[in-house]
C-alpha positions in Angstrom: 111.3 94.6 176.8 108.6 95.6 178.7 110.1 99.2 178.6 109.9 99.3 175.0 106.3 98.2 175.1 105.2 101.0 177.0 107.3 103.4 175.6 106.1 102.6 171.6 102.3 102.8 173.2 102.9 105.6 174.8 104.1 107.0 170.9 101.4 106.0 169.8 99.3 107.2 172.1 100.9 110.5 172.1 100.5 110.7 168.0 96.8 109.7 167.9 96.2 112.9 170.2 98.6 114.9 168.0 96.8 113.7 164.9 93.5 114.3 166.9 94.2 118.1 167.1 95.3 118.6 163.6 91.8 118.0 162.3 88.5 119.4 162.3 84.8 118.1 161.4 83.2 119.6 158.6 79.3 119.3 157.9 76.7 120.3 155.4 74.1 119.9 153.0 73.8 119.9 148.8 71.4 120.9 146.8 69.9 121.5 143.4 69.3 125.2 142.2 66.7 123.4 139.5 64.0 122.5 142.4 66.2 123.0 146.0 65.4 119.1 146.1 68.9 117.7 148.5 71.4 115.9 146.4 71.9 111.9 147.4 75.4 110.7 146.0 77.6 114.2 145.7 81.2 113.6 146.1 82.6 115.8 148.5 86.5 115.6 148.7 89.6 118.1 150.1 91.3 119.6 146.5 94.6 117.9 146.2 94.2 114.7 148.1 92.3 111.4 148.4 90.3 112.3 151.4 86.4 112.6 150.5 83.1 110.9 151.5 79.7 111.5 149.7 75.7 112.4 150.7 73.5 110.3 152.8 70.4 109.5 151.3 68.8 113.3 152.6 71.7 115.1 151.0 74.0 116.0 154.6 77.6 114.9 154.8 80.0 115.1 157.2 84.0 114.7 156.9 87.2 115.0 159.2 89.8 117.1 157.1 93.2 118.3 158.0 94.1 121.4 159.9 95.1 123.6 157.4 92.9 122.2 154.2 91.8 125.0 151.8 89.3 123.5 149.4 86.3 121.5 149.2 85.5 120.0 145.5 81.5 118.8 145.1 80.5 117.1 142.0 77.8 115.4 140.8 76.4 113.7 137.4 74.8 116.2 135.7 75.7 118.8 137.8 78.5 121.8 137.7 80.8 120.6 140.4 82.3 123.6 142.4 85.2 124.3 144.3 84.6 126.3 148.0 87.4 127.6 150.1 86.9 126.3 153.9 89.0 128.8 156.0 86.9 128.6 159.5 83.8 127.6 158.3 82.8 124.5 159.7 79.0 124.3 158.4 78.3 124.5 154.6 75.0 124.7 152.7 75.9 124.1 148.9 73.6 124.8 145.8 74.8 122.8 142.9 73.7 124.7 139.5 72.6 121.9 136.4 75.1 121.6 133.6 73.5 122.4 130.4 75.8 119.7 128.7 74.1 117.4 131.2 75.5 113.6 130.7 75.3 113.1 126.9 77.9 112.2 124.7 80.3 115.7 124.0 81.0 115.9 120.2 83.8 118.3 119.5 83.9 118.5 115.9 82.4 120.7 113.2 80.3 123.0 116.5 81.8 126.0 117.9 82.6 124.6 121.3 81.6 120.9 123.1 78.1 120.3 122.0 75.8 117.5 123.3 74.6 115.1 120.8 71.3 115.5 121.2 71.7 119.3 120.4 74.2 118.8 117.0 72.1 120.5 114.0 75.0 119.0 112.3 75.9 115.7 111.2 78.6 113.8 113.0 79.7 110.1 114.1 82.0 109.1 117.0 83.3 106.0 118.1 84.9 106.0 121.8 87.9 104.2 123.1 85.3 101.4 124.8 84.4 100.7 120.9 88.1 101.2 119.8 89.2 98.9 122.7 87.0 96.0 121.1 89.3 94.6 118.6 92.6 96.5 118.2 93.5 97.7 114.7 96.7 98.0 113.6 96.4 102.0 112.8 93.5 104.3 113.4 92.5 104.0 110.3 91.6 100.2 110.3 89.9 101.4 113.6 87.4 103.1 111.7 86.5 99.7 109.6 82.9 98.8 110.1 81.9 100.8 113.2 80.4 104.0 112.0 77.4 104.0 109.5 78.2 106.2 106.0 82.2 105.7 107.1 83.9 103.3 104.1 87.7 102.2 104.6 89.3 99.8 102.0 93.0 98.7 101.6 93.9 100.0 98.4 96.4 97.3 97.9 96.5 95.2 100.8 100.4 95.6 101.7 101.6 95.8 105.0 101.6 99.7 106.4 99.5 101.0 102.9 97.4 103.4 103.3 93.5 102.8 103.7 91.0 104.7 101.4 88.2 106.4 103.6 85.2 107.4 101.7 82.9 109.6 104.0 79.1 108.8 102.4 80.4 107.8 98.9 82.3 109.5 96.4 82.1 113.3 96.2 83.5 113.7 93.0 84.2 112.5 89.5 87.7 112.7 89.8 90.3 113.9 91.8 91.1 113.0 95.6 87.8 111.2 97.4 90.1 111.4 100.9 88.4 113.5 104.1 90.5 115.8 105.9 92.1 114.0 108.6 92.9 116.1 111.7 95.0 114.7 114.8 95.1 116.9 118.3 94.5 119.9 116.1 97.5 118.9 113.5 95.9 118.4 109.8 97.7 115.7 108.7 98.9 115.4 104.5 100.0 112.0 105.0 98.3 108.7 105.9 96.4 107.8 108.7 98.2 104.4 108.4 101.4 106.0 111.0 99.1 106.4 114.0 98.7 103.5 116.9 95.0 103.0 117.5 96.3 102.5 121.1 96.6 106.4 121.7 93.5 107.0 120.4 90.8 108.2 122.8 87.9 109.1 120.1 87.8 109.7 116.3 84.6 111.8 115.2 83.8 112.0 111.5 82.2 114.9 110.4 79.9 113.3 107.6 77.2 116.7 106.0 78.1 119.6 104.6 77.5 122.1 106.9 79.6 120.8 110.1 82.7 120.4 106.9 82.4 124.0 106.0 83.9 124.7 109.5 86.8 123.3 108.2 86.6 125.5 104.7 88.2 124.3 101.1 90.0 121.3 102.2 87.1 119.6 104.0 85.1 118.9 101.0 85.5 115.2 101.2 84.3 114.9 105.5 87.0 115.3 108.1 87.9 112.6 110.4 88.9 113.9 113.8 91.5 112.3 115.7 91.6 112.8 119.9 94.4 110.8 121.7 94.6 110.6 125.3 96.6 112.8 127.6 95.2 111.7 131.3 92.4 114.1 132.0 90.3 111.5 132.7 92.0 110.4 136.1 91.6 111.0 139.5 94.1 113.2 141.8 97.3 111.9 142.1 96.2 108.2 140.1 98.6 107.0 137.5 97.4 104.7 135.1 100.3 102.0 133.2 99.0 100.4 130.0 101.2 97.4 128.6 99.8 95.4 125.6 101.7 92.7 124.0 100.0 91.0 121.2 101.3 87.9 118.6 100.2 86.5 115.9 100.2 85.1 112.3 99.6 86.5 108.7 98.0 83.2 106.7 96.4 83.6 103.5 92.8 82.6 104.0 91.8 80.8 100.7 93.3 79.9 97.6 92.3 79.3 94.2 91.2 76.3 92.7 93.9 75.3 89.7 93.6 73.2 86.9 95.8 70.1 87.7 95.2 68.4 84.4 96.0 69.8 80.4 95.1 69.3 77.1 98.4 68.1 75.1 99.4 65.1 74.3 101.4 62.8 76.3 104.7 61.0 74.8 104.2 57.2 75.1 106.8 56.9 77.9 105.1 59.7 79.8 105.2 58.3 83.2 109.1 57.4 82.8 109.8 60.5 84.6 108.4 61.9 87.8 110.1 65.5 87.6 108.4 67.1 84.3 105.8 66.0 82.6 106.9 64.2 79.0 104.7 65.6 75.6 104.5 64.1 72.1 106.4 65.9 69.7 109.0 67.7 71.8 112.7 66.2 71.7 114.3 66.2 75.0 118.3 66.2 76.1 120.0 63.8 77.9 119.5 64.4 81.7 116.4 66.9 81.2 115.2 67.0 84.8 112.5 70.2 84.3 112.7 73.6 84.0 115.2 75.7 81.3 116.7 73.4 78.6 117.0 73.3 74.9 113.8 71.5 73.7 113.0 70.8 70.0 109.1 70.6 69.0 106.2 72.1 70.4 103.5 69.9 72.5 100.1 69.3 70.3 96.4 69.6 71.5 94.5 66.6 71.7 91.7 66.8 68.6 89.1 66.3 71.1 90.8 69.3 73.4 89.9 68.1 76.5 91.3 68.5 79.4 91.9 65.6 81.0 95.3 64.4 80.5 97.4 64.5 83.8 100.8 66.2 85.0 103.3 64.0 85.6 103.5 66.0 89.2 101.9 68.7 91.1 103.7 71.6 92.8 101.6 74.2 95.2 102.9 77.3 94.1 99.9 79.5 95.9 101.6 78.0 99.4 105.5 78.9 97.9 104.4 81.9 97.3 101.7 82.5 100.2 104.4 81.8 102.8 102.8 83.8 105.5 104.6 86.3 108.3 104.3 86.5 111.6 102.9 90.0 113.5 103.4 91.2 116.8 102.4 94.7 118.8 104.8 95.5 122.0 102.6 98.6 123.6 103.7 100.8 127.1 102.0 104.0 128.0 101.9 106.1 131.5 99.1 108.4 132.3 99.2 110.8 135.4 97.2 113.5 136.8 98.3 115.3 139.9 95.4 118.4 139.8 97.5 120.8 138.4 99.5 118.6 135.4 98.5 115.5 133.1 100.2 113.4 131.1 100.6 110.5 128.7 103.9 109.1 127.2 103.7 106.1 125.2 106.1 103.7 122.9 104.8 101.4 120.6 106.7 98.6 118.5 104.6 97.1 115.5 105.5 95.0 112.8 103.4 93.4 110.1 105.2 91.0 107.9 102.4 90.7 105.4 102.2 86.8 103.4 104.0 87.1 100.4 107.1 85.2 100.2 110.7 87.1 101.3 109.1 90.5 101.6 109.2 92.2 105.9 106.1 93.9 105.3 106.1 97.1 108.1 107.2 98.0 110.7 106.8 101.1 112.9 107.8 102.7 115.6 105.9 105.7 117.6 106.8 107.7 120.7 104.2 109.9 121.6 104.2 112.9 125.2 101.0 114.5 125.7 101.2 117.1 128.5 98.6 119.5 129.6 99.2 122.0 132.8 96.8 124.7 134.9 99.2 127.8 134.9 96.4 129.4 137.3 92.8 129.4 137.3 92.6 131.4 133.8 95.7 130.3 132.0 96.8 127.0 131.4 98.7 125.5 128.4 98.7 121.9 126.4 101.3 120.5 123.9 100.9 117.4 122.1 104.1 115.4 120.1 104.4 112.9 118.0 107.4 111.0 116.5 106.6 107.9 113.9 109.8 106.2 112.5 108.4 103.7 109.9 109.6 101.3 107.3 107.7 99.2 104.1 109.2 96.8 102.3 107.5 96.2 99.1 107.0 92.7 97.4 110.1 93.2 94.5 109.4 93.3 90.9 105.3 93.6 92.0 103.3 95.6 89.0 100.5 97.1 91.2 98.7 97.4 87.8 98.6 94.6 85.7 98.4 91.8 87.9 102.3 91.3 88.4 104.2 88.4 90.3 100.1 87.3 91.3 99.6 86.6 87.3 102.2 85.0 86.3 101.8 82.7 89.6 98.4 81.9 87.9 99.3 81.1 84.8 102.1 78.6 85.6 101.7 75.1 84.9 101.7 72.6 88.1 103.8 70.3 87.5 107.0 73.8 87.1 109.4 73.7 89.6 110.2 77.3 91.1 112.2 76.2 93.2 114.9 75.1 90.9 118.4 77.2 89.9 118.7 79.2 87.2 122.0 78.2 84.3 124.3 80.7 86.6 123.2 79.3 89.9 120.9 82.0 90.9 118.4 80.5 92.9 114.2 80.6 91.3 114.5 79.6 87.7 113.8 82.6 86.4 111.7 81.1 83.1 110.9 78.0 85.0 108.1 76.4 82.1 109.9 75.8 78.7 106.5 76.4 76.9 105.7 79.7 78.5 108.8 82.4 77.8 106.8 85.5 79.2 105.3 83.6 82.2 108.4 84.3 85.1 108.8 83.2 88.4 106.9 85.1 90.5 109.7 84.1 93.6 112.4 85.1 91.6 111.4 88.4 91.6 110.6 88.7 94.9 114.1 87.4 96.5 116.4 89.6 93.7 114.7 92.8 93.9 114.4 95.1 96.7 112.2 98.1 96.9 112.0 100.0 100.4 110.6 103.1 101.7 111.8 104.6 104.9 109.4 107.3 106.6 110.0 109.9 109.3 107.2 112.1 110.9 106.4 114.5 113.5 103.4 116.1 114.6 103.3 119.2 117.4 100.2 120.8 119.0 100.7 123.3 121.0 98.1 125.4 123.0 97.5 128.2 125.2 94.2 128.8 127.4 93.2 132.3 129.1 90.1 132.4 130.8 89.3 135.4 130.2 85.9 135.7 132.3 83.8 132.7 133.5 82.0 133.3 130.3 84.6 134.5 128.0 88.0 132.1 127.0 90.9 132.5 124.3 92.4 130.0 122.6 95.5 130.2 120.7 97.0 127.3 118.7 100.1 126.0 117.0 100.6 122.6 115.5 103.0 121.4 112.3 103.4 118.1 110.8 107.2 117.3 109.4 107.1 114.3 106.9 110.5 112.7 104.7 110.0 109.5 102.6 112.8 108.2 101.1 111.9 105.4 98.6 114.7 102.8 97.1 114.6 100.6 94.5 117.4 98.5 93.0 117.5 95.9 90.9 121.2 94.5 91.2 123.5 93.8 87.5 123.1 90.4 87.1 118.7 90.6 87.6 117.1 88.3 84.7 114.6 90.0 82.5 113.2 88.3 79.0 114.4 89.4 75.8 112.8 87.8 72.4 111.8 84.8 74.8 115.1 84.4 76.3 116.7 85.6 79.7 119.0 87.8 79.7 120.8 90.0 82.2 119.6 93.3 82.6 122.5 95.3 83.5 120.6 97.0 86.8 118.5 99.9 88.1 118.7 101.7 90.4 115.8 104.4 91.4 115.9 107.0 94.3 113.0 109.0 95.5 113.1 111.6 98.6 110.3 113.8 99.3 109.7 116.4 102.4 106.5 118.1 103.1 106.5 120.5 106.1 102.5 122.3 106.9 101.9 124.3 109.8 99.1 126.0 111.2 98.2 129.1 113.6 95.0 130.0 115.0 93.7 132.3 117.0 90.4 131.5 118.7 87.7 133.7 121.0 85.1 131.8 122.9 81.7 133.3 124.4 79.4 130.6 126.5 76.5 132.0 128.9 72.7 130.9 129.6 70.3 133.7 129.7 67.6 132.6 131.0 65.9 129.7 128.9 68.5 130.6 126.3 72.0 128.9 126.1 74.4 131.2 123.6 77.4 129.9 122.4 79.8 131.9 120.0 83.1 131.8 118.5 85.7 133.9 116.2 88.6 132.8 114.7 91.3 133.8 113.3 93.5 130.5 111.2 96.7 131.1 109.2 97.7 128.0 107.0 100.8 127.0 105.5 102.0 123.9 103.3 105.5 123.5 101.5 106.2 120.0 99.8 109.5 119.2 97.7 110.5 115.9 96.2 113.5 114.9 94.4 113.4 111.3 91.9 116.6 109.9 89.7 116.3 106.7 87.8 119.6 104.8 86.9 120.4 101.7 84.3 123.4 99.4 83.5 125.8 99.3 86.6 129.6 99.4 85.3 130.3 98.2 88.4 128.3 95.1 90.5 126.8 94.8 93.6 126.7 99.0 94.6 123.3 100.4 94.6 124.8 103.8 94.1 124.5 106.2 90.8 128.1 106.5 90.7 128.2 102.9 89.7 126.0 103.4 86.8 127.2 103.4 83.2 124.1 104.1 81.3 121.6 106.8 81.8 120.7 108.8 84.6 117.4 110.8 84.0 116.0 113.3 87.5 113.0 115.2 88.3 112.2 117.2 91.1 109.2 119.0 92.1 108.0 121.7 95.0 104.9 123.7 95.7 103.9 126.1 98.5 100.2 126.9 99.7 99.1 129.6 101.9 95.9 130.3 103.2 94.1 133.0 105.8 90.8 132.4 106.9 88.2 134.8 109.3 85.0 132.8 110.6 82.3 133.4 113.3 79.7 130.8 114.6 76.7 131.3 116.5 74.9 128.7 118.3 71.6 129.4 120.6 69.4 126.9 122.0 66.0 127.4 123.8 64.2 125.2 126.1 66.6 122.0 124.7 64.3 122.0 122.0 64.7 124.6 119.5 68.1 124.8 117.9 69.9 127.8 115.7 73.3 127.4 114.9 75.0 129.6 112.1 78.6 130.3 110.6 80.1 132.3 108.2 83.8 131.8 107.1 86.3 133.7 104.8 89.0 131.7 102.8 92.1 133.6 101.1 93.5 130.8 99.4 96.7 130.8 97.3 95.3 127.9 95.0 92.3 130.4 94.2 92.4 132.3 91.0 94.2 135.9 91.3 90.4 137.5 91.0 88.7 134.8 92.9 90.9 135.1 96.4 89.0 135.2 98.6 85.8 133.2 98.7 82.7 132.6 101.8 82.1 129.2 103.3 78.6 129.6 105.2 76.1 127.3 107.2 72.9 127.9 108.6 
């Protein structure tokens, strides 16, 4: 035993010398070019690994690094870190130079290149992912709800997975499309903002005035919203970051109207022999009436006072029948590395919203999302950013969005009507559930018999290549696409009540089938000039953008099945009518900007861009976009 003692010291011994040889001490001092004052605080650390120690108060550091190590990385706040190769030097003076972005919020949109805040001559808004992080949103457009002044976003109909309107300072227009351009890691989106997880989301800017839009040309009219998701730049060497959110809850309606509970008619002597329909004067009922559909003689009379005050013989809550409520839920996973040279983020997200209207799923969506950027060499590096949403909607059935629908005729039925009850065949929801109101239907009826589902698949790719051309000159080429289908089905099966001269009758069927496919893509070429002369800081860009957009959509509508219970057209009997539909938009576009500051305090920033648009006339092509 005692042999091994010795012998494992004597290892260790042995290793500590061997470990003792393979390093050397490094020394030195920062400073600051502004006034050669020493920097307290500068991170010094060996490229490519952990090891690192910072200043002492008077600026000097010293640090034990392996045999072998090649770099030293210094950074500071408000400083331009550097990178200096050790070889045999031992003793280092280092002159940090200040970094005229200095330690302001970067905005990205609507400038030629990252701007500081304070030195936008444009207007733009930007919320980060601390004020994103606050409370969740279901998409990143409900993220934008409330957190940015002259930003609007309504639900248009309040459905599970509907898109959100987004006015960007009020209506632009007396007609037409009010909806900003809506760009995602370079992609201009056509569809709805409604598809993307908030969880990705690292910053949205909005570009709110005029002159930062026209950067964006025709289509940016209305604002643009600009979408960043995150892709792990912001960790340290070799740190991976795992992000798991799981969130529950419920979907409750949060008030309900206050209903008449009492009428106007007059009540049959014997009124309160019954508990399950309330008994008028004047109206001859069958043997073993119980409520609901029957054949009733008379009419009920107003009272000649017409107050009302007379009471139902019962009271049903239709708001809570119908205002059933849903649960919602949010399953979340994403992994974020950085290893110097590669970073990365792949995430999956699960969502479902089930919405509170009685027997209707609501949404649901799933998203799988790799973000990937990699350093080539110092001058050329390249990024690619993917997206894949697989979503579904289920609609409330037999809803008119337009004329109050299932929520009107919920109103106007009296409380003591059963909806509940079967209809003469057995189908469950009486489908003309109050005797004295043939066009009032049951709102639930609807709901459970028709179905009416849209099924959406999209992908969005960014794809991007960096050459550092010079220290002050860069390229930028870029790629991205956006691949939507929608396919929308409704079908109302054979035996589906509808009212015919105030009686139910069967409506034979529909079926309807809508598919759409929009494909846009984008490629841009970009040339990017940043140097300070002196007091001066210059920034300048050119660009090249080629734009295309093709959209097709198919739509057949179907009536009286010949055979039941196959929502297919080959099972209709009666007509068939179709439509279909495709356009194609191409675009090439030429602009320059120029931005100078001097001193911090005196700002010039111009542009001039060059649209050749297909939707332009055949003499007005081409038209200028400027900004000064």
């Amino acid at each position: 035993m005692k042999k091994i003692m010795l012998l494992a010291a004597f290892v260790f011994i042995l290793s500590g010398q061997l470990l003792y040889a393979q390093t050397k001490d490094l020394s030195g001092v920062v400073s600051s070019s502004e006034d050669g004052s020493t920097v307290p605080g500068a991170s010094i650390m060996v490229k490519g690994t952990t090891l690192g120690t910072i200043t002492d108060i008077d600026g000097n550091f010293n640090l034990k690094v392996p045999e072998g190590s090649k770099t030293l990385v210094v950074s500071f706040v408000g400083l331009k870190s550097v990178e200096l190769p050790i070889g045999n030097q031992t003793t280092f003076k280092i002159t940090l130079e200040p970094d005229i972005f200095g330690i302001d919020e970067v905005i990205i949109s609507g400038v030629s290149s990252d701007t500081p805040r304070k030195k936008l001559s444009v207007s733009v808004g930007r919320i980060s992912e601390k004020e994103l992080k606050e409370v969740p949103a279901s998409s990143a457009a409900g993220a934008l709800q409330g957190k940015m002044a002259g930003v609007t976003v309504t639900a248009s109909t309040g459905e599970p997975g509907s898109s959100s309107t987004i006015l960007v300072r009020g209506a632009t227009q007396l007609s037409g499309s009010q909806s900003p351009l809506i760009i995602v890691d370079g992609v201009q989106m056509q569809g709805t903002l409604a598809d993307i997880n908030v969880d990705d989301v690292e910053s949205i800017e909005v570009v709110k005035g005029a002159s930062a839009s026209a950067l964006y040309g025709s289509q940016a009219g209305n604002g643009v919203v600009v979408v960043t998701t995150k892709r792990g730049k912001g960790l340290g060497n070799g740190e991976t970051l795992v992000t798991l959110r799981n969130e529950y809850g419920v979907n409750r309606v949060a008030g309900t109207y206050d209903l008449a509970q009492s009428h106007a008619f007059v009540l049959a002597d014997d009124w309160q022999s019954t508990k399950s329909y309330t008994k008028f004067a004047n109206v001859t009922y069958p043997t073993g009436y119980a409520g609901g559909s029957g054949e009733l003689t008379g009419n009920p009379i107003i009272k000649a006072d017409h107050y009302m005050d007379n009471p139902y013989a019962l009271y049903h809550n239709h708001q809570e029948e119908l205002y059933t409520g849903s649960d919602f839920y949010t399953n979340y996973v994403s992994i974020q590395n950085n290893n110097g040279s590669t970073n990365f983020l792949a995430s999956f997200e699960n969502y479902h919203s089930g919405g509170i209207v009685f027997d209707t799923n609501g949404y649901s969506r799933n998203s799988y999302r790799i973000n990937i950027d990699h350093r080539i060499s110092d001058k050329f590096s390249v990024s690619a950013s993917n997206l894949f949403v697989k979503a579904k909607q289920n609609f409330p059935g037999g809803d008119s969005k337009y004329n109050g629908g299932i929520f009107f005729n919920l109103l106007l039925t009296s409380p003591d009507v059963d909806l509940l009850g079967d209809n003469p065949d057995g189908q469950p929801y009486d489908y003309v559930p109050d005797p004295w109101q043939a066009t009032t239907t049951n709102p639930l009826y609807n709901l459970w018999k028709q179905q009416d589902n849209l099924e959406r698949d999209r992908f969005l790719g960014s794809y991007t290549l960096n050459y550092n051309i010079t220290s002050d000159l860069k390229f930028k080429a870029d790629y991205s696409f956006e691949s939507t289908s929608n396919v929308n089905t409704y079908f109302a099966p054979f035996d589906t009540y509808t009212t015919s001269s105030g009686s139910a009758i069967y409506s034979e069927g529909q079926y309807y089938k809508y598919s759409s496919k929009l494909f846009s893509e984008r490629a841009q070429a970009n040339l990017f000039y940043s140097k300070s002369l002196g007091d001066i800081n210059v920034r300048a860009k050119a660009s090249y953008l080629y734009e295309n957009e093709e959209y097709q959509s198919f739509s057949a509508t179907g009536y009286d099945f010949g055979v039941k219970k196959v929502p297919s057209f080959d099972a209709i009997k009666g007509n068939i009518s179709a439509t279909s539909y495709q356009s194609q938009i191409v675009a090439n576009n030429v602009f320059g900007i120029l931005y100078l500051d001097y001193k911090d305090k005196y700002i010039f920033d111009g542009m001039y861009r060059y649209d050749g648009s297909s939707l332009f006339g055949e003499n007005e092509r081409w038209q200028p976009y400027y900004r000064v």
